[in-house]
Each structure stands twice: as C-alpha cells, then as structure tokens.
N, C-alpha and C positions, 0 to 999 in steps of 0.2 A: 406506854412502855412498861414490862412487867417488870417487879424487882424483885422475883425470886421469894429466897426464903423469908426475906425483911420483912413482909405481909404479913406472915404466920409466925415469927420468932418471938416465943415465950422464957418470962423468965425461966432457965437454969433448963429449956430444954435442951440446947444446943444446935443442930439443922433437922433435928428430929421431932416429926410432932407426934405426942400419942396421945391415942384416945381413950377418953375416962369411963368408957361405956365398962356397968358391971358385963362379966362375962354370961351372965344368964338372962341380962336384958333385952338381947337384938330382937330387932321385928320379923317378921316370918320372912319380907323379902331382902334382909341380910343374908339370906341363910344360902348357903349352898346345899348339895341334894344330903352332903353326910350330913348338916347341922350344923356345921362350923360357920366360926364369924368370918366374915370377906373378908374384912380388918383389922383382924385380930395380931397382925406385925407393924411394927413400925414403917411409917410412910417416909424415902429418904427425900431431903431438896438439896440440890446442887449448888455452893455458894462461892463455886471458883471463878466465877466469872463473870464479867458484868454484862450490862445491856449493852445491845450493838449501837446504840444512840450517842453515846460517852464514854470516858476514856474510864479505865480501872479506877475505884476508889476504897477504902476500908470498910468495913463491917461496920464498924462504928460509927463513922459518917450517916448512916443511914438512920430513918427515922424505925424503930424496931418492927411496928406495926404497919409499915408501908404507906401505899399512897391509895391504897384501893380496897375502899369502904363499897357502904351500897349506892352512894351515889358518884362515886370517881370511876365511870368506867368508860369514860367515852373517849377519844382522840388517842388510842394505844397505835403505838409502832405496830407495825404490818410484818414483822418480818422477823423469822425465825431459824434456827439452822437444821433441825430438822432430825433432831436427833428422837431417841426412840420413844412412844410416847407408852404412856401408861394404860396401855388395853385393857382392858377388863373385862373377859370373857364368862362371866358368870356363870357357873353350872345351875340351868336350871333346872328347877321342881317338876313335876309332873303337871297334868292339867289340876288336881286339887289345891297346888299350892296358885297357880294363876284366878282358878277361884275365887280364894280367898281375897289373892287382890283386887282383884275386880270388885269383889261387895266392894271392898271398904271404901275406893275409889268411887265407887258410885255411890255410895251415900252420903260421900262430902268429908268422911272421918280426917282428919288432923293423925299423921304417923309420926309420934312423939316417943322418945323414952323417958319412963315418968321419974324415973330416979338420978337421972341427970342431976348435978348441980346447973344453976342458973347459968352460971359462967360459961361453961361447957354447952349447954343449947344458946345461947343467944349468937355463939360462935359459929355452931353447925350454922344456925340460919342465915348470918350473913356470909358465910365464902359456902356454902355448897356446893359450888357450881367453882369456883374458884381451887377451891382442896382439895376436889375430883374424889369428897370419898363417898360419893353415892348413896347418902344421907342425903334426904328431901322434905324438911317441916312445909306443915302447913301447906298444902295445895301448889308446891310443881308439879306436882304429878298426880295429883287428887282428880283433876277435870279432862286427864288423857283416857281416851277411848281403849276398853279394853281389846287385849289383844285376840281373843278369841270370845268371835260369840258369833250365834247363829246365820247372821244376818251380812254383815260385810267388815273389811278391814279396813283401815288408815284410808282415805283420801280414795275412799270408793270403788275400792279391790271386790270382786265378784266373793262372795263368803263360800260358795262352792271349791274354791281354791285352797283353800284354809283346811290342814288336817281338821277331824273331828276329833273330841276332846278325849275319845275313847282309844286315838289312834296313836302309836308312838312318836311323839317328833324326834325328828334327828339332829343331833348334836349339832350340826352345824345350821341349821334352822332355828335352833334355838340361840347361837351365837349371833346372828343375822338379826331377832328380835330387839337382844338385849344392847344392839350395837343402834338398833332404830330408836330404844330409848333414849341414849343418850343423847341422841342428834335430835332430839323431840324436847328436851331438857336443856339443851343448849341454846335453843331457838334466841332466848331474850338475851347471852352475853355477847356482847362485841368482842371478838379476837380470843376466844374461849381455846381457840385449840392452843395459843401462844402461854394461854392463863394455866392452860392442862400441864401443860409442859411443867411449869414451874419458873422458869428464870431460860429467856433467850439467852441462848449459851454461845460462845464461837466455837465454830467447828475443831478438832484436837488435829486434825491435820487436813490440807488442801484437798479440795474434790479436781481430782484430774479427769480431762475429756482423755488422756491415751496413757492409762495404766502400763505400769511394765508385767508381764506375766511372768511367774515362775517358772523356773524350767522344768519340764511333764516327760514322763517318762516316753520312751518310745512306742509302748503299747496303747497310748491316747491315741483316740483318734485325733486326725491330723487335720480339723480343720477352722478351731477355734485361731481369734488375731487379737491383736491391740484394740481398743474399739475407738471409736472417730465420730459419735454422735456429739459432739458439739466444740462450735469455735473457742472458748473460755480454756484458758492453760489455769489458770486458779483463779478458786472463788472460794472465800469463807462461812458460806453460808447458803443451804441448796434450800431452805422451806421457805415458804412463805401464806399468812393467813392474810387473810381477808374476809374472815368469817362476820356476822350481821353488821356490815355497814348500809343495808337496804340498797344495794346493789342492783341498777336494773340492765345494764350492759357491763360488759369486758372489754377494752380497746384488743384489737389484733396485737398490740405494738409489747403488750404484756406477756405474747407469748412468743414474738418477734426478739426480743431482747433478754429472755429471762432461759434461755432453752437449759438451762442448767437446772433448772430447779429438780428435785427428788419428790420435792411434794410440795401440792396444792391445794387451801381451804378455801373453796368459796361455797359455803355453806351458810343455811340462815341468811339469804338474801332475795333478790325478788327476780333473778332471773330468770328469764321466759326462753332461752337457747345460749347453746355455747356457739363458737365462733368457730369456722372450720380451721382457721388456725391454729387452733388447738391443739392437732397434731403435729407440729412443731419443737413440745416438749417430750424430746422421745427418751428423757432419764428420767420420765416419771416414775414412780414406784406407789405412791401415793397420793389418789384424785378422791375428794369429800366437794359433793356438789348438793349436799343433802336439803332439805327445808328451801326448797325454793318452786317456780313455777316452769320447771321446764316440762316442756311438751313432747319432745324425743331428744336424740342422742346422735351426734351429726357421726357420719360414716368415715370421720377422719380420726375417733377414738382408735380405730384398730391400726394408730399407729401406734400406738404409747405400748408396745409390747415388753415391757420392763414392769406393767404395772401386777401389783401384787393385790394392791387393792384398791376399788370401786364403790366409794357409796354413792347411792344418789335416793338414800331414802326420801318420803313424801314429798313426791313431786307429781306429776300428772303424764308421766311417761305410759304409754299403751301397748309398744312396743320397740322390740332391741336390733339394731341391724346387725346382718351377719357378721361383717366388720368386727364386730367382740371376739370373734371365733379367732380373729388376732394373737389376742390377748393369753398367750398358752401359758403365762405363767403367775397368772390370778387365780389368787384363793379365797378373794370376799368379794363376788358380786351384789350389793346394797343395794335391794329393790323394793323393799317392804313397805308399806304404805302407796305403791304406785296404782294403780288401774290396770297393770298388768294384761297382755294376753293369759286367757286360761292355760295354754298348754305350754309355754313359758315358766309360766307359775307353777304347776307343777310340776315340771322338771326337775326346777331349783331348791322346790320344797321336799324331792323326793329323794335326790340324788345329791343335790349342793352345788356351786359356783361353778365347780370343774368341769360337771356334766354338762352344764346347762352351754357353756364355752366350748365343750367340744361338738356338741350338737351343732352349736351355729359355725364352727367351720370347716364340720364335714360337708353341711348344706351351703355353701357360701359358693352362688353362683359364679361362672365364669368375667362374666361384667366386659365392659367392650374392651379392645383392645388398642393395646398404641397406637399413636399412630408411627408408621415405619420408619425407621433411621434415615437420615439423610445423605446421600454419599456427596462426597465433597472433591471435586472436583478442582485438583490441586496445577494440574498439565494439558492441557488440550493441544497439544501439538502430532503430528504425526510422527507413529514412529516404527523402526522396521521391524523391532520386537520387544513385545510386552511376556508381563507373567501377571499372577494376582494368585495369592498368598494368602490364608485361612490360619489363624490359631484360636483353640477352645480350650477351655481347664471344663469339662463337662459333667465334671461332679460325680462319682466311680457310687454304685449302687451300696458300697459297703460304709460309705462315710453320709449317706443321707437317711441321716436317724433320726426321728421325732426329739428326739434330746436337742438335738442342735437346731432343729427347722420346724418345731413344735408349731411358728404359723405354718404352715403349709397340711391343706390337707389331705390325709393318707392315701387316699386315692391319686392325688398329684406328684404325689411324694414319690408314689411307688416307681422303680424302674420300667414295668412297660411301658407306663403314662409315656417319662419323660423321652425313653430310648427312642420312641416313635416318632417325637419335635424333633431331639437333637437333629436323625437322621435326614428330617425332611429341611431342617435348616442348613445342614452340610451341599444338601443337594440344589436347592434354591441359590445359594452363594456361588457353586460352582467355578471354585477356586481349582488353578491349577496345580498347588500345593496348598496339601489340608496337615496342618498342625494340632492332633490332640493330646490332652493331657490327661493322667487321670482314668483313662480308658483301662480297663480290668480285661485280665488275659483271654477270661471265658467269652467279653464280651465284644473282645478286638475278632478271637477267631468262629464265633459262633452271630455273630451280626455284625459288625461294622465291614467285616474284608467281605465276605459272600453280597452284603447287601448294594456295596457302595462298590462292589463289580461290574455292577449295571451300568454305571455309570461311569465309567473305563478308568477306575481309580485300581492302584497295586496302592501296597503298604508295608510298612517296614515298621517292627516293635520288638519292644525292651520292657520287661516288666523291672520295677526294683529288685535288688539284688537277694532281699528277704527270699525270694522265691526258689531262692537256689535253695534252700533249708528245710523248705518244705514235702508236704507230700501232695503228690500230683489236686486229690482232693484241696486241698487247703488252696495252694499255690496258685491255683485258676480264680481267684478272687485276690492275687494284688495284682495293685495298678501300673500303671507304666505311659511309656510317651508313645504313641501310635504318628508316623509319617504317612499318608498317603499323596500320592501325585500320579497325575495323567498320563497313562500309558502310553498312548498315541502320540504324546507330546515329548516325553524327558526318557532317556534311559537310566537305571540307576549302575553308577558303575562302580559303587562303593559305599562300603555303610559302618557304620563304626559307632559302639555302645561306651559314654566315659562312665564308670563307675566314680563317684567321687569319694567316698572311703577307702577306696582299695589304693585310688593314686596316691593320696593324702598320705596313706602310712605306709608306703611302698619309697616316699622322695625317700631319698637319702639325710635333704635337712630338715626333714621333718620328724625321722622315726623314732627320734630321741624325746620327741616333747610328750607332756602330758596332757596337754591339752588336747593333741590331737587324738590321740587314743580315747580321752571322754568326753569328748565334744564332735567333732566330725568324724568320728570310724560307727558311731551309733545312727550316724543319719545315713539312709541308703536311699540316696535319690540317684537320680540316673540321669544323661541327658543322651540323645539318639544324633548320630550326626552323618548326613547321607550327601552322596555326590553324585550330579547328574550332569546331564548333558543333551542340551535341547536336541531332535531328531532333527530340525529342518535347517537347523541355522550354524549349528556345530559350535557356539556357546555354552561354557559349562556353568556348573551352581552348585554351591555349598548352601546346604539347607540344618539347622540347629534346632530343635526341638526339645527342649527342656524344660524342668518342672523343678525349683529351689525347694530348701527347706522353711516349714512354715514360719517356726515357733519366732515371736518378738523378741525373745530372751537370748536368741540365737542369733544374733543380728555378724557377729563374729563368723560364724557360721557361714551362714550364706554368701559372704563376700569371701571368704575362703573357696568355696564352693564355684561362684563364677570364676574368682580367680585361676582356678586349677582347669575351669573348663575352656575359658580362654587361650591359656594356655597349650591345651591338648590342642583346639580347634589352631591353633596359628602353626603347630608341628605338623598337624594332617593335611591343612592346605599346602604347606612349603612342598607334601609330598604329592600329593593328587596334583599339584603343579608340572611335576614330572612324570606322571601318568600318561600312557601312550596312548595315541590314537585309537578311536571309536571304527572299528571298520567294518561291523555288521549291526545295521540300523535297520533293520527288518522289523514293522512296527510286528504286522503279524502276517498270516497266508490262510486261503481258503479256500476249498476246492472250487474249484471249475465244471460242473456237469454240464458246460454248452455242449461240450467238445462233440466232432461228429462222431467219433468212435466210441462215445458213452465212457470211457475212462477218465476220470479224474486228474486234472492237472492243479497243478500249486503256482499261489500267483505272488507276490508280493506286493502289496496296495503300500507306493509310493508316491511322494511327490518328487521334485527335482533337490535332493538335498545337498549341504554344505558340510565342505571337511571339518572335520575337530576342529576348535581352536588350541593356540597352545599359549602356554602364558609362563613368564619369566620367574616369575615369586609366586606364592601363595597367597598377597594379600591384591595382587591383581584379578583371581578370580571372581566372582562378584557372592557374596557374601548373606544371609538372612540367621539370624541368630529370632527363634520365636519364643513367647512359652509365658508360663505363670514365674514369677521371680519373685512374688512377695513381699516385694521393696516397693516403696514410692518414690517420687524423686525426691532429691535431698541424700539421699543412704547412700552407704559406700557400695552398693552393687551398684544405681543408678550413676552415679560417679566412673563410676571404674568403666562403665559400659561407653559412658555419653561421653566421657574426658580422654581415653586410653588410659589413665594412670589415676594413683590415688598412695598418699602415703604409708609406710608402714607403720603411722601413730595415729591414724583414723581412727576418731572417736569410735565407731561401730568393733572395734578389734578390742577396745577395753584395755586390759592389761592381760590379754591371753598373746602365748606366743606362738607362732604357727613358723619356725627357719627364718627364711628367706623371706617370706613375705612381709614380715615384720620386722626382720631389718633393711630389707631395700626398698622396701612396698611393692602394688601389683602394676602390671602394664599389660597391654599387646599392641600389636601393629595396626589395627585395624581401623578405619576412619568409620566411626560407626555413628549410626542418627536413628531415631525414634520416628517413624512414619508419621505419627501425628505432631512432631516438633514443628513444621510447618503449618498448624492451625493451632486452635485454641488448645488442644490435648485433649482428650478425654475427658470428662468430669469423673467419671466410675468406670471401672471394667469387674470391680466385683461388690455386691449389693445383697447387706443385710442388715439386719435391724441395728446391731452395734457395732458395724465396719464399713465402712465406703468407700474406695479409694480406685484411684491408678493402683495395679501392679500386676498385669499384663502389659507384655512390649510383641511388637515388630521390630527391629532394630536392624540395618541396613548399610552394607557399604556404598558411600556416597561416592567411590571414584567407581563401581562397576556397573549401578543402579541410581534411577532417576526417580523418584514420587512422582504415582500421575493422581492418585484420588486414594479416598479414604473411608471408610462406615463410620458416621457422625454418633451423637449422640443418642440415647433413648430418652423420650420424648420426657421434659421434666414433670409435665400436667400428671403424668399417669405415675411417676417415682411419687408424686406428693400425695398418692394414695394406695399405695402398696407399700408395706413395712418391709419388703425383703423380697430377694428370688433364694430358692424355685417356685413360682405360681404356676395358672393355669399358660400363663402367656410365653414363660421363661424356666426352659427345665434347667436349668444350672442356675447357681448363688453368681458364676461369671458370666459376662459377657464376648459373642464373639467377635474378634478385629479381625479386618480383614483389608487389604490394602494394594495398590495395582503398579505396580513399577515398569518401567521401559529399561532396556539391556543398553549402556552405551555402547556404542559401537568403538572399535580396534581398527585402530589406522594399519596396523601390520601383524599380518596375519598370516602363517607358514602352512602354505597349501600341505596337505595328506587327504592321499588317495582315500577314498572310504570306498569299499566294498557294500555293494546294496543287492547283491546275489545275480545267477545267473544273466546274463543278456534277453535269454525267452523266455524267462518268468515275468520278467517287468512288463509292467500294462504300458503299450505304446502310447 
C-alpha cells in the first residue's frame, strides 16, 4: 500500500519536493529540444487522502519517510482510483542528441550530477522509479539497447522499419519511444503505476454507469443517450494495477466482475495472451500491457472503444487485428519494441496511432454473420384473420456521422451501403404494416415509396415540423415517421399528423407555463397516425407510428409528449368510430385485351368481401401504437403506455409544470401491452458502444388484438464481438421488431352494403 507524500516529506518542505540540481547542471537527456530543465517546477503530491486499505488518519501519525525504502516493495495494494497520472511526454532531441545517448549507454558511463550534495544523490537513487522524476544513476538505463541503430529495434523489430537518423521523426513517434522507456524502466518495480501516482486517492465523486446529460441545444445532433455500459450504480474507485507481480495468467472473473474499471496495468509481467474476456471492460479508457510475453492481441480488444490509450510496448506481438480499427477514439497505440509487421510499422511511424486505426477499419473485413433471429411463436391456433406489423428507427443519412459511429467504417457508414440492407430487410420481413422512423423526406419520396411499390406497399409521411421553415433545398434532409401498408390488403381511410409542440402550447392549460414554451415547443417531433380498413374482412385499424424526443435530460419531456399523443389518438379513435362505411373496395382494375372485339374492358380483381365493421367507442377498434420512444421500462412513458395512467408527481416530471398533467396526471382508455410482454422482452432494440437498451415498442390493444409470434433476439455470440450497430451486418444502431397478431373477432356486427363496382366488371 502506497503512502503518498509520507515517503518523500522532508523537513520544512511541506507536500512539496524540490530539486537541488544547480540550474546549469542537467544532463543532456534532461533537456528538452529548447534546453530547459523537465524539472525545473516543483513536483505536487496529494495528501488529502489516505490509502483505500484503512480508515483516514493524521499526517503526523505517519512515519515522515514512509514505508518504502529499497527493500520494502513487495506485497503493495493492487488498487488504485485512477485518477490522472503524470505523463511525461518529453520533447525530444533530434538524432544527435539520441547519439550522444547512446555512446554513453554503451560504454557503461554512470549519468551523475557531480555537484550534487550527498544527500540529494543518495535520494535520486533510491526512489527514482518511485518520484517519477526521470533521473536514473547508475545503470537503469545504462544496459537498455539504443533506440536507433542500424541493425534492429527492441525485442527484434526489422531495423528497416525504423526512420534513418537523417530522417525527421515525428512528434508523435517520438512520444511513443519516450513512453517505451518508461515501461522499460519500470520493469523491476511492483505496482509502479500506483507508486507514479503518488498516494491511492478515493475517487472526489462516484463513477456512474448512467450519467445525466445536460440539456443540448436543438441544433445537436439528435442522437447521443445516457450510456448503460455497466451494472455498477457507484464504485469509488475505477483503476487498478497489477503491474510486475510475474503474472503468467489473468482469471476471466477479473474482468467478469471489475467491468467498471477506467484503467488497467498489467504490465511487467509474464503474460503469454489476454483472455477474450477482456472485452468485457468496455469503460476502459486505459490498457498498459507493456513488458510481457504476449504473442498477439485477441479480437475482442475492438471492444474497449472508450480506449484513449494502448500500450503494449515489448512484447512479441507480429501482428494487430483489424478489431483495433474499433478503437476510433485512440490516441497512443504502444507498439515499440514488438516484432511488428513492416507495413504496420510504418504507418504508425509515419502517420501516428490515428492512422494506423483507421487503416485497420476501413480494411476490417465483413466476418460472418449472425446467426438469424428467432421468431417466437407465442399462438398457434387458427385464426380467421391475422396482420404482422414492422417498426424500424433506420438511422436518417444526416445523423450517421463518423463523430458518433467513428467504429464503423466509412464505406458502411455511408447511405447507399446501408439504404440497400435496410430496403432488402423491409422486403424479407414482408410485413403488412411497415413502421419507419427516421426516414428523411428526399429519401421516403426518391427510394423507399417507388422502390417498396414493387412490393404493393403505399405510404403515408410526416417530416418534423422544422421543415415547415425551411427551404425546399434544406428541408428534403429532415426526418420523419414513414407508414407503409399493403394495398391489396388495408384501405387507408384517414391519416392524421400530431405535431406535439403545436398541441402543447395551443391547450388552454398549458399556454401559461414556462416550461412549456422552453421545454416542449423546442422539440419538434411528430407522430403519424393512419386509419384503415382491412378489404376482405371489413375490420378496421388504428396504426401509431411515432418517433419521442431523445435527450435523457428531457425525460419531462417525452412523457409529456406521449401524453399529449395519447390523448389526441383516444379523440381520433372516439371519431373514426363514427366514420361511415367503406363502400368502394376496388383493390385495383386492369385492362382486359381477351375481348373478341379487341377493345379494352376494365375488371376489378376481387375476392368475395365483407361490409365495414362498425364499433361503438373508439377504444373498441383495435389499436397498434409503434415507434422509437426512448424510454426503457421503468420511465414515466413506459408507465403511462403499460399501466393507462401515471401521477402528476412522477419522478420523470421533476418540478416542471406542464397544466393538467401535473395536477391530475396522464391517462387514456386504452388496454395497451408490449408484444414482447409475453416472452423474455427483448434484451436490446438499440446497440452501441455506450447504450444498450429496450426503447423500441410494439404496443397493442389487448381487447381487439391477439399475439401470435414475435422476432427474438439477435444472436448474443456475435453482440460479444461487435462494439455497436451500424456494421456490415446491421445498417441501423436500432434494431427491427416485428410482430404478428390475430383480429378478435365481433359477435355483432351491423351489416353495410359495400359497393365493389359494376355486376359485369366482377370476374365471375
């Protein structure tokens, strides 16, 4: 266990240590490229806090010079919190100053300062490694192989890979060397990165797995969330070393149970492979696997997409899999002393970490694919009519920006890739109500409605309300909720757009508040909501297609938001209830050239159909509410959808006040269920590297509709090795449900005549 400053506290200096070096005495490799001393400020240590092993005790109680000479370094706490360590990115010299080190190093010379007092060197030599000030007597670093010479590098790197000494290196190559000596200098202390730190600190406040975000203006894009990488609600402390215990395995169970960590040392030990478990810590930010025997680099690192940085100086690695190509938001890949491929090696020496990362996942083959969802088969009974129901959030071509989906690579990313999956996934599914979200104006009328013609889908859409402001250029790039359903199957006999800003401050008891004017009149989502009417059976259908507001910070919001849509939907049923009879069901007509006279006759291609139904209320007709809602269960939207009703003091509402809603609370009539409430639910329906959750529904009236089956899961085996959708397999970050209902059937039913056109046009 370290104790901080107590190790180094000298009389009358305070937590301050400073060094007695004359200022004209540093050695050549103190020096940075101006000449200045690296150390020439004062070094702070932190003494607010004790060791995570025992409870707080005084300054005083301590023994001043600590517990850790040159022989106390063994049996140290393993465990640290992680806070920021002391990098030291050297600016270095050109090839003549590397030089110079080199002779001295190779001639065995002793790198001393001669005017030292005693006191002061006997000091450096024992914590060098401990003080972190990059002061080395006496042969640390006297018998390390120089970094440039003709012949080969660290641990039997090709020397062809290696600038020439004539050539410029680049700064980040050089940060990359000076980061391998360290981990080259570390080799002999146990738990050196806990030592670097200064004193295991406790963390100043909890590491939460589901931050609250702040609330972002509306010109954000819309499609950052709360993130949900791991079970842990607080933990005081995310780092942990394990640095030279001669380590020659890791249990799985370390990384099983620790998934919170921020960073991890297992460096300076004797490891021969990591564990594909490994991917499991996806809040890494920092992996040091440096000084050991690993052989390669398992293909479950490109989960850790959080990580910033990768050592894995001198080890025996040959080669990197594309897997790192993950990894978009890494700025130190540690490779120095490996064995390296050539063309690897020079990437990174030419270009830096960045390049070398996106090389590997623009090239990051397809790899095989899931295996298919399973459909789950909830009703096998027979019945006199079925439907089956499609909703997608499909990811709109303006919100999938290398910022956000940085794994994915650009070519996958891009809109024709994915446009070309989606469409062939819509058509496979062959649903006869397709729900999308998300779908952009240019790209609803210029390929989803012509293409998904073929296929005897119409369509019905609504862009957000933004669109009204713009100009026809702009406005063709927002998104909206797209309806399609089968022609030959449903009539549409009504269609209706809720704008939810416009209701919001149009109520009467709402137009007063302020909240709603800065809170819900800036969110312009939209929900589409269509009435049909089956052709052969004369059953109708209320179809919801909507798309909530994202933000986590909005959680008010959005339960406002279904509230109001509820709302509208339970006014519009009450009316489509009293909507008259369907009397021309003519799917379609098509000429006739039998005829003997060669003139064209018009036919209408019927079966034997049924009158309208007709239904008493609104909440009798049978009901599907689909869409992205961006709640999981638990939330007041999930609530209010699942239960009818929800207080007007629900948590999610805060202390904002929206009228009525927040002093009666929300309700509607509807007996509404989750198509997957009947099986395990979903694990995911949207999947990325810092979000996972349910928040896509199907949601369904249980007195007019029956569940017969359901699109199960995607296959876990292949989530345990993809950090995120969109890939090659999954053009959307969502996934699509899809689900298959049976119509109850009506004991009373008030015959209307329907008209199905002429007597000599109907095919006998």
């Amino acid at each position: 266990m370290a104790d901080g400053p107590y190790r180094y506290q000298q009389p009358g200096a305070g937590p301050y240590f400073y060094h007695s070096h004359p200022s004209n005495q540093h050695h050549q490799r103190h020096l940075a490229q101006s000449g200045s001393p690296t150390n020439s400020s004062r070094t702070p240590y932190a003494n607010e806090t004790p060791s995570p092993s025992r409870s707080p005790v005084s300054q005083a109680s301590h023994n001043p010079y600590g517990m850790f000479g040159q022989t106390h370094q063994q049996n140290q706490h393993m465990m640290m919190n992680g806070g920021s360590g002391h990098q030291r990115y050297m600016q270095a010299t050109m090839a003549n100053k590397f030089q110079q080190h080199n002779s001295q190093q190779q001639h065995g010379q002793p790198q001393q300062h001669h005017h030292q007092p005693q006191q002061q060197q006997n000091h450096v030599g024992t914590h060098q490694t401990l003080g972190h000030q990059h002061t080395f007597s006496s042969g640390t670093m006297s018998n390390v192989t120089p970094h440039f010479t003709p012949s080969h590098l660290h641990s039997g790197t090709p020397g062809n890979t290696q600038p020439t000494l004539s050539e410029a290196v680049s700064e980040h190559w050089q940060q990359q060397l000076h980061l391998a000596n360290e981990a080259r200098a570390a080799a002999s202390t146990p738990h050196h990165h806990c030592r670097k730190e200064g004193v295991s600190r406790v963390s100043k406040g909890p590491v939460e797995s589901s931050p609250e975000h702040s609330p972002r203006s509306g010109d954000e894009e819309e499609r950052n969330r709360a993130t949900t990488t791991g079970e842990i609600r607080r933990q005081d402390w995310d780092a942990m070393d394990l640095s030279g215990q001669g380590l020659r395995a890791l249990s799985p169970s370390l990384f099983c149970h620790y998934m919170f960590l921020g960073k991890l040392f297992i460096d300076n030990n004797r490891l021969t492979s990591l564990h594909p478990s490994l991917g499991q810590l996806r809040s890494l930010t920092h992996l040091d696997a440096s000084n050991n025997q690993l052989m390669e680099v398992p293909e479950e690192i490109g989960m850790l997409v959080n990580l910033t940085s990768l050592l894995l100086f001198h080890n025996k690695i040959t080669s990197l899999p594309n897997e790192i190509g993950y990894l978009f938001k890494l700025e130190m890949l540690g490779i120095e002393g490996n064995p390296l491929d050539e063309d690897l090696m020079e990437e990174i020496i030419r270009r830096g970490s960045r390049a070398l990362v996106t090389q590997l996942r623009e090239n990051t083959p397809a790899g095989p694919p899931p295996n298919e969802r399973d459909w789950h088969v909830l009703d096998d009974a027979e019945a006199p009519e079925t439907l089956s129901v499609l909703t997608y959030n499909i990811l709109c071509e303006r919100y999938a920006t290398p910022k956000l989906y940085g794994y994915t690579p650009s070519d996958i990313l891009a809109w024709d890739y994915r446009k070309n999956l989606i469409l062939n996934e819509i058509r496979e599914h062959n649903a006869d109500i397709v729900c999308l979200q998300e779908v952009d104006q240019e790209g609803y009328h210029e390929y989803f409605r012509p293409e998904l013609a073929y296929q005897d889908y119409r369509g019905v859409f609504s862009p957000k309300t933004r669109a009204k402001t713009m100009a026809d250029r702009e406005a063709k790039f927002v998104d909206g909720c797209a309806t399609f359903f089968k022609s030959s199957k449903y009539i549409c006999l009504d269609k209706h757009v809720i704008d939810f800003a416009n209701m919001a401050i149009n109520r009467p008891d709402m137009k007063g508040e302020h909240d709603t004017f800065n809170r819900v009149m800036p969110r312009d989502q939209i929900a589409v909501v269509t009435f049909f009417e089956n052709r052969a059976t004369g059953s109708r259908l209320i179809v919801v297609n909507v798309h909530i507001h994202w933000d986590p910070a909005y959680k008010d919001v959005k339960l406002v938001q279904v509230a109001i849509l509820m709302e509208q939907v339970s006014k519009l049923a009450d009316r489509w209830a009293k909507h008259p009879a369907c009397t021309e069901k003519t799917a379609f007509q098509y000429a006739d050239m039998d005829g003997d006279d060669g003139v064209s006759t018009t036919r209408g291609l019927q079966e034997i159909l049924a009158p309208s139904q007709e239904y008493s209320n609104g909440t009798q007709i049978p009901l599907l509410v689909c869409g992205d809602f961006n709640s999981s269960a638990g939330s007041g939207v999930y609530d209010l959808m699942a239960q009818g009703s929800v207080s007007g003091r629900h948590e999610d509402l805060g202390n904002y006040s929206y009228g009525n809603f927040t002093r009666d609370g929300m309700a509607h009539p509807f007996t509404l269920r989750s198509a997957y409430s009947g099986t395990d639910e979903l694990s995911i329906t949207n999947y990325t590297p810092d979000f996972s959750d349910v928040i896509d529904y199907i949601w369904y009236s249980s007195n007019g509709l029956q569940i017969r089956g359901v699109l199960g899961n995607v296959d876990m085996d292949y989530l345990s090795k993809v950090p995120g959708f969109p890939n090659h397999h999954f053009p959307s970050d969502h996934l699509p449900l899809r689900a298959e209902f049976s119509v109850k059937s009506r004991k009373e039913i008030k015959a209307v005549e329907a008209k199905f056109g002429p007597p000599k046009e109907r095919r006998s």
